[in-house]
C-alpha positions in Angstrom: 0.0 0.0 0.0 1.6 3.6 -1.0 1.8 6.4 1.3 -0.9 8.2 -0.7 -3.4 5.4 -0.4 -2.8 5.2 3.3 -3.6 8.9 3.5 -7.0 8.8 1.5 -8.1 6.2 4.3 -11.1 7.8 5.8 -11.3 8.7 9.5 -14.2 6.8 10.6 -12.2 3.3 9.8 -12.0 1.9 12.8 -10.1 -1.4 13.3 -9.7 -3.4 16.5 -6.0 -3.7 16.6 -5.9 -5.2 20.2 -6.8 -5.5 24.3 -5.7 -4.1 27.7 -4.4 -6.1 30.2 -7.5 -5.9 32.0 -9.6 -7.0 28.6 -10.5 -3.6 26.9 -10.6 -3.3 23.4 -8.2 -1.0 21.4 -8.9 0.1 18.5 -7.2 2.4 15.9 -8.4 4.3 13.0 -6.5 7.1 10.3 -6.9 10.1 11.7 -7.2 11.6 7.7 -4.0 13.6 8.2 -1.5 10.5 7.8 -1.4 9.2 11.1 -3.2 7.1 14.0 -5.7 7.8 16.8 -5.9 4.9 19.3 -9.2 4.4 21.0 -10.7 2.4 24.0 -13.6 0.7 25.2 -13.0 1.0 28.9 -15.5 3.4 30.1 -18.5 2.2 27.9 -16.4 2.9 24.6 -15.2 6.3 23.2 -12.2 6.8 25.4 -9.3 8.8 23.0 -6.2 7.3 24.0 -3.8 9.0 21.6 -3.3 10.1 18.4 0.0 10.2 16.5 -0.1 13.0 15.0 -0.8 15.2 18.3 2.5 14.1 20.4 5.0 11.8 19.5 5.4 8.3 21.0 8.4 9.7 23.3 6.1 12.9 24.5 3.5 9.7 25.1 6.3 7.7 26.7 7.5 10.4 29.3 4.0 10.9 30.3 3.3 7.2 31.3 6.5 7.2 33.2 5.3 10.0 35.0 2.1 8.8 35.5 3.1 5.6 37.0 5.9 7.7 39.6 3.0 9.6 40.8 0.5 6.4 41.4 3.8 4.8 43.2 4.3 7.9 45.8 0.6 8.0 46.3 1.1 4.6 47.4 3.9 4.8 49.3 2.4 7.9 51.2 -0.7 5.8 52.4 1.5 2.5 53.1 3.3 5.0 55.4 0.1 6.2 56.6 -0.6 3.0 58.3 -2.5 1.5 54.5 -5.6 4.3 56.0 -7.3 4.7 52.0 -7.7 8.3 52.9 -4.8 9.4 54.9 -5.2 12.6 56.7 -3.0 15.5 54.9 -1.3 18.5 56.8 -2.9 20.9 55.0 0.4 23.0 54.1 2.8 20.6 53.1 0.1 18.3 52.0 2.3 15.0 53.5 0.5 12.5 55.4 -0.3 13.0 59.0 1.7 10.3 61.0 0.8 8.6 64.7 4.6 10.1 65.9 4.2 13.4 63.9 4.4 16.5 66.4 1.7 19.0 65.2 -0.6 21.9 66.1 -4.1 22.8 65.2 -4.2 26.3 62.9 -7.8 28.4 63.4 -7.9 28.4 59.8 -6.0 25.1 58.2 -7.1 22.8 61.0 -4.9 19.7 62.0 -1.0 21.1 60.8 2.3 19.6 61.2 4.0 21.9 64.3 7.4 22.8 61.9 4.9 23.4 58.9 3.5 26.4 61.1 6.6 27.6 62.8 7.3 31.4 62.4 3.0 31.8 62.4 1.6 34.2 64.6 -0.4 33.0 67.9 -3.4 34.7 68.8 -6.1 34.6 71.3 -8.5 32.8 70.4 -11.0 35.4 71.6 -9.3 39.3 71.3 -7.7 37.9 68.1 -4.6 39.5 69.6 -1.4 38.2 69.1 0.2 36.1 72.3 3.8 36.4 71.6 3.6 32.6 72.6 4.3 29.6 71.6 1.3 26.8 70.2 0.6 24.2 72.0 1.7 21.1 70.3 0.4 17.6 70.3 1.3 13.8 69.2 -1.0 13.4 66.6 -1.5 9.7 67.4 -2.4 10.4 71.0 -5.3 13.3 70.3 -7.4 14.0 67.4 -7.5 17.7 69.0 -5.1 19.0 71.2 -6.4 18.9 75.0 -6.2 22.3 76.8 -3.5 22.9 78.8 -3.1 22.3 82.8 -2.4 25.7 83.3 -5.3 26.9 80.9 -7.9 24.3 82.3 -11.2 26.4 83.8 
């Protein structure tokens, strides 16, 4: 078949050309401008996997590699986490919240690591007024909130 054939193909030609892993169908069809768009049957059909002419296969390449180092530190952050599916986050590092992890509890972020907040103001909770103090930190295995202090206790 000549290049110029191959080119005339018309876009709607879809061929099964193989399956996932998991037992989807790929298919592939000319995209009308001398290359390839792959397609999938995994969500009910319709899925566009790729198409040659967009990126090339090392742009494609790059991307899975990238893909699959992100699912391995998501997994690795909740194995860490003690396997919980939805690990508690410091909400400004965004790192899993450990049993041993020292932290302190922000007005507005909640639940934080302690060195994540270090340098933050301190205020009373009720003037709004800056302390000067310290926070009051907590184990975060030992409390879901911090207790009040002894010398703060009514």
């Amino acid at each position: 078949m000549s290049t110029a054939s191959k080119e005339s193909a018309q876009p709607n030609d879809l061929q099964e050309v193989g399956r996932t892993p998991s037992g989807y169908t790929i298919y592939r069809q000319p995209n009308g401008v001398g290359g390839h768009s792959y397609w999938s049957d995994e969500i009910g059909g319709g899925v566009h996997v790729w198409d040659t002419c967009l990126v090339g296969d090392e742009t494609l390449r790059a991307c899975l590699e990238i893909e699959a180092s992100r699912i391995a530190s998501e997994d690795a952050q909740r194995s860490s986490s003690g396997g919980k599916e939805d690990a508690d986050l410091c909400p400004i590092c965004a790192e899993p919240l450990k049993p041993d992890d020292i932290c302190a509890t922000d007005i507005s972020e909640g639940i934080c690591h302690a060195a994540c907040l270090e340098g933050s103001p301190v205020v009373d909770l009720d003037t709004g007024e800056e302390t000067g103090g310290k926070a009051d930190t907590y184990r975060y295995g030992d409390v879901a909130e911090p207790s009040v202090p002894k010398d703060r206790e009514p």
